[in-house]
C-alpha positions in Angstrom: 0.0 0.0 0.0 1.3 3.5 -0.6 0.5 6.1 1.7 1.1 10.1 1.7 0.5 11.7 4.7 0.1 15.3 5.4 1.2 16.6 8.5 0.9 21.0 9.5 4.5 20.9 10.3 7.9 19.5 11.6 6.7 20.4 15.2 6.4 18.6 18.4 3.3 18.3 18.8 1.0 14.7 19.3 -0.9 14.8 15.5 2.8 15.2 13.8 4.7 13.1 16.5 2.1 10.1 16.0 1.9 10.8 12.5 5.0 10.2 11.9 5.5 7.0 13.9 2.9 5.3 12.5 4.4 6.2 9.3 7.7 4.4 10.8 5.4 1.4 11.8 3.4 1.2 8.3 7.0 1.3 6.3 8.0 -1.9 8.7 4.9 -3.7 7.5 6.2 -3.0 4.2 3.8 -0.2 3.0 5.4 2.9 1.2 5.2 5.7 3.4 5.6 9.4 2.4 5.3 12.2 5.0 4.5 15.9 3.5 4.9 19.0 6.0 2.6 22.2 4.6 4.9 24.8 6.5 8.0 25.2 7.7 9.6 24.1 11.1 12.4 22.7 12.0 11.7 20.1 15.0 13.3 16.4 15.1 10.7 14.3 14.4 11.1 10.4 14.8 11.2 10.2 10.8 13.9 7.6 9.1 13.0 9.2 5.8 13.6 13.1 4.9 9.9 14.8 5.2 8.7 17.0 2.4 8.7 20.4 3.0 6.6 22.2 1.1 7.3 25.4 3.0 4.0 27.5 2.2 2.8 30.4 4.5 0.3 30.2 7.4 -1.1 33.6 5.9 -1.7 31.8 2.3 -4.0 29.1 3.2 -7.6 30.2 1.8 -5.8 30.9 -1.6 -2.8 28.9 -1.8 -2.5 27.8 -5.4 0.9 27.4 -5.9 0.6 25.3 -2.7 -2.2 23.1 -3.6 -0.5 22.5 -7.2 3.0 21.6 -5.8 0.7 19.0 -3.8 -1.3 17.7 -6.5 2.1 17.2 -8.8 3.7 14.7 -5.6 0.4 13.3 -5.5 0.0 12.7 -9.2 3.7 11.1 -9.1 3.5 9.0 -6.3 0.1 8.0 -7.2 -0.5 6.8 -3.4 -3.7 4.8 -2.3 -4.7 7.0 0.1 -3.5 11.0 1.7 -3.7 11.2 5.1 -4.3 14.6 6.4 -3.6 14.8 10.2 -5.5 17.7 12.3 -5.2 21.4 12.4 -4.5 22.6 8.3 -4.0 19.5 6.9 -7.6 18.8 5.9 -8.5 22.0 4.2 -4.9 22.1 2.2 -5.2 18.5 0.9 -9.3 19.5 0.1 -9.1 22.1 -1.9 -6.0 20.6 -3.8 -8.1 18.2 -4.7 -11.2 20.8 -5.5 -8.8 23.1 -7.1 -6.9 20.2 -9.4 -9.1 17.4 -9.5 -6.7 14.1 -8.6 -9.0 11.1 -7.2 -7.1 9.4 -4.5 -9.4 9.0 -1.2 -8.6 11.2 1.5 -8.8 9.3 5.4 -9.1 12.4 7.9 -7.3 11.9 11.0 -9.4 13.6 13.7 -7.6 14.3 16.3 -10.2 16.2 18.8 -13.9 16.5 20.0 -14.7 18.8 16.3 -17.9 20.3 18.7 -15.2 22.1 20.7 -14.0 24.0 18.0 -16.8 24.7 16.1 -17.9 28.1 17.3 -20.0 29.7 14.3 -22.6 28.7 11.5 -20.0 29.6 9.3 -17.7 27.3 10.9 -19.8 24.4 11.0 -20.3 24.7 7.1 -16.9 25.3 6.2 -15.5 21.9 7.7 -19.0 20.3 6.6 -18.1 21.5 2.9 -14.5 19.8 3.7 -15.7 16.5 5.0 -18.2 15.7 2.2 -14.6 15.2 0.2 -13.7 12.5 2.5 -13.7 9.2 2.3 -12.8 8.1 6.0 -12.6 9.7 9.3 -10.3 7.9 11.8 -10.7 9.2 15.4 -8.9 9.3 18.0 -11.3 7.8 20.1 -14.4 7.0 20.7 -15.7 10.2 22.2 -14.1 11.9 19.6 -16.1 9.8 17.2 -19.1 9.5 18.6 -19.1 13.7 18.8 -17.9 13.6 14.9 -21.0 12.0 13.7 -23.1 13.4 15.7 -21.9 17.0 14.9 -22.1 16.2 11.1 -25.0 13.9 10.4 -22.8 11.2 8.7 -22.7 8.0 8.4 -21.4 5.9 11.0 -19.7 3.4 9.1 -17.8 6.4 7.6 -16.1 7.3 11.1 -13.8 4.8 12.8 -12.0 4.8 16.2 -8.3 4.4 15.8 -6.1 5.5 18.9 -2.7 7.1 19.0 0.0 4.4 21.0 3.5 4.7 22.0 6.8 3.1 20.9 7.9 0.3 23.1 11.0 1.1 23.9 13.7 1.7 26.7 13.8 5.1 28.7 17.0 6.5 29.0 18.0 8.5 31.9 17.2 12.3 32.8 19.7 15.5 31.5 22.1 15.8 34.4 21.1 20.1 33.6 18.2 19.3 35.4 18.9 17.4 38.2 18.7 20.6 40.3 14.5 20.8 40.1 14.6 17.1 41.2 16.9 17.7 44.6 14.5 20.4 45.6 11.0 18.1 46.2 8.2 16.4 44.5 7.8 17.0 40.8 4.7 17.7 38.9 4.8 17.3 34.6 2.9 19.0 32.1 3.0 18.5 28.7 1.6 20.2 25.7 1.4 23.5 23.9 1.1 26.4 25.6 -2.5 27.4 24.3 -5.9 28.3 26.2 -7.5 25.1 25.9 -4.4 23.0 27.9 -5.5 25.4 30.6 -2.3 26.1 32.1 -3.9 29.1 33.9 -5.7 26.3 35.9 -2.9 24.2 36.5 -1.1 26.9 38.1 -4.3 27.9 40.1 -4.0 24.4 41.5 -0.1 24.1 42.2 -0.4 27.3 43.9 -3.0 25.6 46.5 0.0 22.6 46.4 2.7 25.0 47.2 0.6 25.6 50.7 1.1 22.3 51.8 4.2 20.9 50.0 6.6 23.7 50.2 9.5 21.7 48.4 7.2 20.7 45.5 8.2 21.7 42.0 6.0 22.1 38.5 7.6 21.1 35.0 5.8 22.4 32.2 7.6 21.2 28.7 5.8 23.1 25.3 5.8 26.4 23.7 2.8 28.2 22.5 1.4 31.9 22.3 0.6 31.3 26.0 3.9 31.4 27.7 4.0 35.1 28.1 1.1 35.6 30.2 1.8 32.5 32.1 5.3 33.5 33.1 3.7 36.8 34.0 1.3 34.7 36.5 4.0 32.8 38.2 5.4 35.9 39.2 2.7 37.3 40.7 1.9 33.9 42.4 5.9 34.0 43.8 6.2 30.7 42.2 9.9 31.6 40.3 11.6 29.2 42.3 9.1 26.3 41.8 7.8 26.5 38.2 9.7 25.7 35.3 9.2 26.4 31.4 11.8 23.9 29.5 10.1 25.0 25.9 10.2 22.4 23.5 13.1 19.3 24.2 13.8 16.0 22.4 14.2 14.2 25.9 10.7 14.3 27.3 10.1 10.7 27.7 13.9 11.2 30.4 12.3 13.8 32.0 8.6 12.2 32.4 9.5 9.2 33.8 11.8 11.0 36.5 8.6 13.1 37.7 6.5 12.0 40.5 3.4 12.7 39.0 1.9 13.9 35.4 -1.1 16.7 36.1 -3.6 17.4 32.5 -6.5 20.2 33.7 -7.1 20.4 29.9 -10.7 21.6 28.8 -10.2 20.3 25.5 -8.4 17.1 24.8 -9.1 14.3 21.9 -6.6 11.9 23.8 -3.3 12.9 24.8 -0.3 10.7 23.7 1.6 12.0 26.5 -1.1 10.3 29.1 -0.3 7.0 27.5 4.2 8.2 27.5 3.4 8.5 31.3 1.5 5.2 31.6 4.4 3.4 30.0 7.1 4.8 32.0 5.1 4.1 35.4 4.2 7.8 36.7 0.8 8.6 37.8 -1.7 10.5 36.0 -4.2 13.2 36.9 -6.3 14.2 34.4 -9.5 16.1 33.9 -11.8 13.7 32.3 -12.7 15.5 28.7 -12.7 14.0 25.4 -10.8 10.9 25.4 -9.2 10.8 28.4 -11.7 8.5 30.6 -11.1 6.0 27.8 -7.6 5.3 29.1 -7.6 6.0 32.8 -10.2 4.7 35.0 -10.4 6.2 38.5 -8.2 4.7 40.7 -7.4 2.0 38.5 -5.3 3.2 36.1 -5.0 7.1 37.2 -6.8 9.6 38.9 -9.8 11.2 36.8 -11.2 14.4 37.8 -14.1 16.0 36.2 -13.4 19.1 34.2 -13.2 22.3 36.4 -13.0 20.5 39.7 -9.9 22.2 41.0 -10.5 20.9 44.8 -10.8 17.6 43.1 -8.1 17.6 41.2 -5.6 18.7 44.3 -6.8 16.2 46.2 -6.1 13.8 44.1 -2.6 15.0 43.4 -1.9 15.2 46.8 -3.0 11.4 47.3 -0.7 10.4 44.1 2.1 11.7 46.2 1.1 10.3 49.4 -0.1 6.8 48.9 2.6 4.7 47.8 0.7 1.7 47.8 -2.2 2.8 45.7 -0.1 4.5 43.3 1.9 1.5 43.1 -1.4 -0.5 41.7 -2.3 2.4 39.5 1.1 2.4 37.6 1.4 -1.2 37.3 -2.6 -1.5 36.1 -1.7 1.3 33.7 1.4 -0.5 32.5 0.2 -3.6 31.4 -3.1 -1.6 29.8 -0.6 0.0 27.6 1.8 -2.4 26.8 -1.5 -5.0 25.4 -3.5 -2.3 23.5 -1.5 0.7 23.2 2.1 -1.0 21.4 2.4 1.3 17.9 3.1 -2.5 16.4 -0.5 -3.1 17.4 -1.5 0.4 16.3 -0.2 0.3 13.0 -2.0 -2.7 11.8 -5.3 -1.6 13.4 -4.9 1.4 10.8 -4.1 -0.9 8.0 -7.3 -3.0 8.6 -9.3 0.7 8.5 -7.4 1.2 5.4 -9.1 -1.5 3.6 -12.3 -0.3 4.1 -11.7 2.3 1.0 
């Protein structure tokens, strides 16, 4: 099978991180795999192959001809069996190449969050209803996220599957010694993902602010960039929290540093389901989580993590503060989560789950 898939950019981010290493997964199984990036960036993704850059501007993308034709030209040559577009731009830059220039691959849309969240206007709702009618599966990321899909666009249910994100069984190495510092001082909280309102990092800091009070030692990781940071750093401050939070950006060694924190806290409003909840899982740290989108598909209360319904701050700090206190219930949790991963959630699993949804084209 040949597959091109689309990603928004070389970024760290879950829809090009996964994309990417189910592409590395698919070409194992003997597919041809080709990953296209729309604009630029510059991040390390786990690609064994070069990625196309097509290097187009955020600014063009309602009228991006020259854009849509250099896409429809690869297309044309490689003459795939399928394009995989994969979140944010992807769908509306592979549709109206196809519109614009008329190839006939099928498109599979890789849906990466509850679509209700993020439609906020009539106008909205029409545009991405125009876009879906071109395609010819939806592949979500679970099964809240596709339940909402067709739901939110009268389709047909056959046309929408579930297929998760996983993670790449493999060995942790050990954390950056440049951060050994934040580890001597007391507990450590983790959060990961871009620095954006929906992650609701002006929550989490709401929340570790109540922690400080109690656990005076304790210390807050947050790895990810985003338009965010600015006014988060500002909040810190006023919180007197220098000492106790810190912003590591964007690093190639997050699976080091997750696995050497004590806990991994998500007060996300919006989530589809979070690869890093699953990273965690896999290298045996506890997880608090609000429970939106996704998330209660993989962490069961007290069985595999701590789930906290959305906007429940008390909740949520308790529940922290009993992943840090009770050794023997975290103990279960981790182990429970472990084995939950390592028999559903292996990208060798993953990979041939997509296969099997490939077939239905």
């Amino acid at each position: 099978m040949k597959i091109l898939q689309v990603i928004q950019k070389k970024q760290l981010r879950g829809a090009e991180i996964f994309a990417c290493q189910l592409s590395e997964e698919l070409i194992k199984l003997g597919h041809e795999v080709i990953v296209v990036a729309i604009y630029p960036g510059e991040a390390l993704l786990p690609a064994s192959n070069p990625i196309v850059q097509l290097n187009r501007q955020l600014k063009w993308r309602f009228f991006d001809l020259k854009g849509w034709r250099l896409l429809a030209r690869l297309i044309e040559e490689f003459k795939p069996d399928l394009i995989q577009a994969n979140a944010s731009d992807t769908l509306k830059f592979v549709v109206f190449s196809k519109m614009v220039f008329g190839w006939r691959f099928p498109i599979v849309y890789r849906n990466a969050n509850k679509m209700s969240d993020f439609i906020r206007s009539f106008f909205s709702y029409k545009f991405n209803a125009l876009l879906i009618k071109q395609v010819s599966l939806v592949i979500s990321v679970s099964e809240a996220c596709r339940t909402d899909f067709v739901q939110l666009f009268n389709i047909d249910a056959d046309k929408v599957q579930t297929g998760t994100i996983g993670v790449n069984i493999a060995s942790i190495g050990n954390c950056s010694k440049d951060l050994e510092f934040i580890f001597e001082k007391g507990p450590v909280l983790i959060n990961i993902g871009s620095l954006v309102p929906e992650k609701n990092h002006k929550g989490l800091l709401n929340i570790f602010s109540r922690l400080h009070r109690a656990h005076k030692g304790i210390q807050l990781i947050i790895l990810g960039t985003g338009n965010e940071k600015g006014v988060l750093v500002e909040r810190v401050k006023q919180l007197g929290l220098q000492n106790n939070v810190h912003f590591l950006g964007s690093r190639t060694d997050v699976m080091e540093i997750l696995k050497k924190a004590d806990a991994l806290v998500m007060p996300s409003n919006i989530e589809g389901l979070p690869g890093v909840i699953l990273e965690a899982q896999y290298a045996k740290v506890p997880v608090v989580a609000y429970n939106v989108g996704g998330i209660g598909e993989v962490i069961v209360n007290r069985v595999t993590g701590f789930l906290v319904e959305k906007g429940d701050e008390e909740g949520f700090i308790l529940s922290v503060s009993e992943a840090l206190s009770n050794v023997r219930l975290c103990n279960e949790i981790i182990e429970n989560a472990y084995e939950n991963v390592l028999n559903n959630y292996d990208n060798v699993l993953i990979a041939k789950k997509f296969v099997e949804m490939y077939k239905l084209l």
